[in-house]
PLY file of the C-alpha trace (Angstrom):
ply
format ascii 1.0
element vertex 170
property float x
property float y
property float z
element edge 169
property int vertex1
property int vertex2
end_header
21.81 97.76 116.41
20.60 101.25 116.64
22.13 103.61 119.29
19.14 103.84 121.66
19.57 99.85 122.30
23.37 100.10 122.89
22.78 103.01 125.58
20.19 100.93 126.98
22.44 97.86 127.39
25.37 99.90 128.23
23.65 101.89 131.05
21.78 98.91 132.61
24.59 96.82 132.30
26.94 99.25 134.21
23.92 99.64 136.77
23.31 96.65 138.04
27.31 96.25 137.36
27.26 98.60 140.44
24.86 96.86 141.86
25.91 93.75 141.92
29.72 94.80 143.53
28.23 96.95 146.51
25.48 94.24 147.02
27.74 90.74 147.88
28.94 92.66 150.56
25.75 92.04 152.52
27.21 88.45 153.24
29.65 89.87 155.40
26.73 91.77 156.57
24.80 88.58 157.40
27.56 87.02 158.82
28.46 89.31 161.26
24.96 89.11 162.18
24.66 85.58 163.19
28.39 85.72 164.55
27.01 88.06 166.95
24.03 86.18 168.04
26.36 83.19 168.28
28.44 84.89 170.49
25.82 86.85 172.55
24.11 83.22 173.09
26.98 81.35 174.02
28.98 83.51 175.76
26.50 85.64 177.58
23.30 83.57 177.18
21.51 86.03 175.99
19.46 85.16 172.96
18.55 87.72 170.77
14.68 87.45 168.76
15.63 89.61 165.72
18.73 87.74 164.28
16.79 84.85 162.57
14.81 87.39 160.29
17.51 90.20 160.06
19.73 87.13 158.43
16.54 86.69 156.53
16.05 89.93 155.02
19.43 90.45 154.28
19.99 87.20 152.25
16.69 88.35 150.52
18.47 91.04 149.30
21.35 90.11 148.81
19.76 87.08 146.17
17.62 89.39 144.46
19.43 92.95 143.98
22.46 90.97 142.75
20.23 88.15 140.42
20.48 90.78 137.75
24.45 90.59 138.25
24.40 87.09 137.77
22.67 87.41 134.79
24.48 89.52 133.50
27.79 88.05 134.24
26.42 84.50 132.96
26.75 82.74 137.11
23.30 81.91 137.03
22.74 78.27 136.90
22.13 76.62 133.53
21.03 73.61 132.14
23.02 72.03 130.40
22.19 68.78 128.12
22.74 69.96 124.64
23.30 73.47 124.87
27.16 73.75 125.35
27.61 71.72 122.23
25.86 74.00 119.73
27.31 76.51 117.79
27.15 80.02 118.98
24.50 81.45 116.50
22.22 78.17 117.61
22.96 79.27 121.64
21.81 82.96 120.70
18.62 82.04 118.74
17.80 79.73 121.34
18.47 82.28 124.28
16.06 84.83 122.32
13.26 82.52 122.05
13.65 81.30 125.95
14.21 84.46 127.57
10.93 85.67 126.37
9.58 83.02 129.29
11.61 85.12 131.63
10.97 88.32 130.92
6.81 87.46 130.68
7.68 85.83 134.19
9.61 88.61 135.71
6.44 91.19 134.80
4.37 88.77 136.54
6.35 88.87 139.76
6.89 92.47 139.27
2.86 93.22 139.32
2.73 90.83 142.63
5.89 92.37 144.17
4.71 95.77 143.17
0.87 94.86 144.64
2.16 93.18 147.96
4.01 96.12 148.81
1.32 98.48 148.29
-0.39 96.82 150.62
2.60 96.33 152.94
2.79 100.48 153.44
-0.57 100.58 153.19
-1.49 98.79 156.17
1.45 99.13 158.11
2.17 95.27 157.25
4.62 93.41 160.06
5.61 89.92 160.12
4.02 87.55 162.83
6.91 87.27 165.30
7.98 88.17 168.36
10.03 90.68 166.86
7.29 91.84 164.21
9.88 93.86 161.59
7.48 95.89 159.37
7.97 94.35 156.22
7.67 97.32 153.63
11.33 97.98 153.79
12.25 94.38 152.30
8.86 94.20 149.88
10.75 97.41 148.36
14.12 95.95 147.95
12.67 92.90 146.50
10.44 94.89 143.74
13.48 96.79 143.16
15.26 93.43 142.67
13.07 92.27 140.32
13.00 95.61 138.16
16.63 95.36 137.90
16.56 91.86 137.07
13.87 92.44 134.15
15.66 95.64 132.88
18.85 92.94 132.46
16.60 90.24 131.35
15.51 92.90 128.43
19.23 93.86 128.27
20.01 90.20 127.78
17.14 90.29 124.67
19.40 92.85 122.98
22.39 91.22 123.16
21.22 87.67 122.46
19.50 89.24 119.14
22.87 91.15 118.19
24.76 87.70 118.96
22.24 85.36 116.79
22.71 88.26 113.73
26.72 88.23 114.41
27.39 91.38 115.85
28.72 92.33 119.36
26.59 94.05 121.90
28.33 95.76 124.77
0 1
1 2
2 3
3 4
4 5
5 6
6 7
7 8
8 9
9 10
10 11
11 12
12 13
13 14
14 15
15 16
16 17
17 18
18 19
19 20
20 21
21 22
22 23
23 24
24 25
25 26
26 27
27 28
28 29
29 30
30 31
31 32
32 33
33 34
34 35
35 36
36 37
37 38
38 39
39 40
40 41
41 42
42 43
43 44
44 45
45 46
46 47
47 48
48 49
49 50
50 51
51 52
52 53
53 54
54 55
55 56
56 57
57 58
58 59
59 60
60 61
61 62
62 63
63 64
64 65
65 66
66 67
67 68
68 69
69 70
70 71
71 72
72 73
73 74
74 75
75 76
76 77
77 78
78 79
79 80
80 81
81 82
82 83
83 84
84 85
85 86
86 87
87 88
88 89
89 90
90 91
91 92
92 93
93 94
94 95
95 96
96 97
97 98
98 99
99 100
100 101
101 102
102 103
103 104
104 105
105 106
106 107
107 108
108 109
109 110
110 111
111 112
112 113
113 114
114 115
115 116
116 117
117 118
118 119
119 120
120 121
121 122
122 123
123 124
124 125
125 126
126 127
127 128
128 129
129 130
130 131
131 132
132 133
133 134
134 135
135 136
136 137
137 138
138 139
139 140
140 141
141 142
142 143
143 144
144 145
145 146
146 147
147 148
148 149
149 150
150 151
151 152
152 153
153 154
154 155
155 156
156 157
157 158
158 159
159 160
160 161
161 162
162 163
163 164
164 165
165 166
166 167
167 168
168 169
């Protein structure tokens, strides 16, 4: 593989390496969240309006900022019928002919993500609630989600190709 594809995998790989570590640490996040409106509710009976969606947006970015971590690390969930019974050159050709149905849906959801946010800052978008959180903020962490998870996805290409030719990509 040439040098320009190994930095490529190397850097996005170590990126959303990164990522992925800092960003599972929004569950502790979340969950201090709802232990505190818990809490607030039972003890003091005071309920609070912004928990439900705070919990909301932060398990929205915590599943897509660290999807390209799971990819990467292989934790996504897989269907397995056949699969874990070929041979590894057969698991690589058929990974580079299947992620091609990612990666075409991943630019779709980019141009939507990328498109609803524009309209989001644009127009000062907020969410019907009694809290009403503007709702740029998480339309920006989810298009960055969704970059990252392409750039892996394309990553993934790279490596899958090297695989199904018998080389090591890392």
């Amino acid at each position: 593989m040439p040098n320009a594809i190994r930095t490529y995998v190397r850097w996005v790989d170590a990126f959303n390496r990164t990522v992925g570590r800092l960003v599972m640490y929004l569950i502790f996040v979340m969950m201090g969240i709802l232990l505190y409106s818990s809490i607030s509710r039972t003890f003091f009976n005071e309920p609070i309006s912004w928990v439900m969606e705070m919990a909301q947006f932060i398990m929205t970015g915590y599943y897509l900022l660290g999807g390209a971590y799971s990819m990467q690390t292989d934790s996504h969930v897989r269907m397995d019928l056949l699969y874990g019974r070929w041979s590894p050159k057969r698991q690589a050709i058929t990974d580079v002919i299947t992620i091609f149905f990612l990666i075409f849906y991943l630019v779709f959801l980019l141009v939507g993500a990328i498109s609803s946010t524009e309209y989001a800052i644009s127009y000062g978008q907020k969410n019907y609630t009694a809290w009403a959180p503007p709702l740029a903020p998480i339309k920006i962490i989810m298009s960055i989600g969704i970059f990252l998870m392409l750039l892996q996805a394309i990553a993934t290409f790279f490596k899958d190709w090297a695989r199904m030719r018998g080389e090591t990509l890392a």
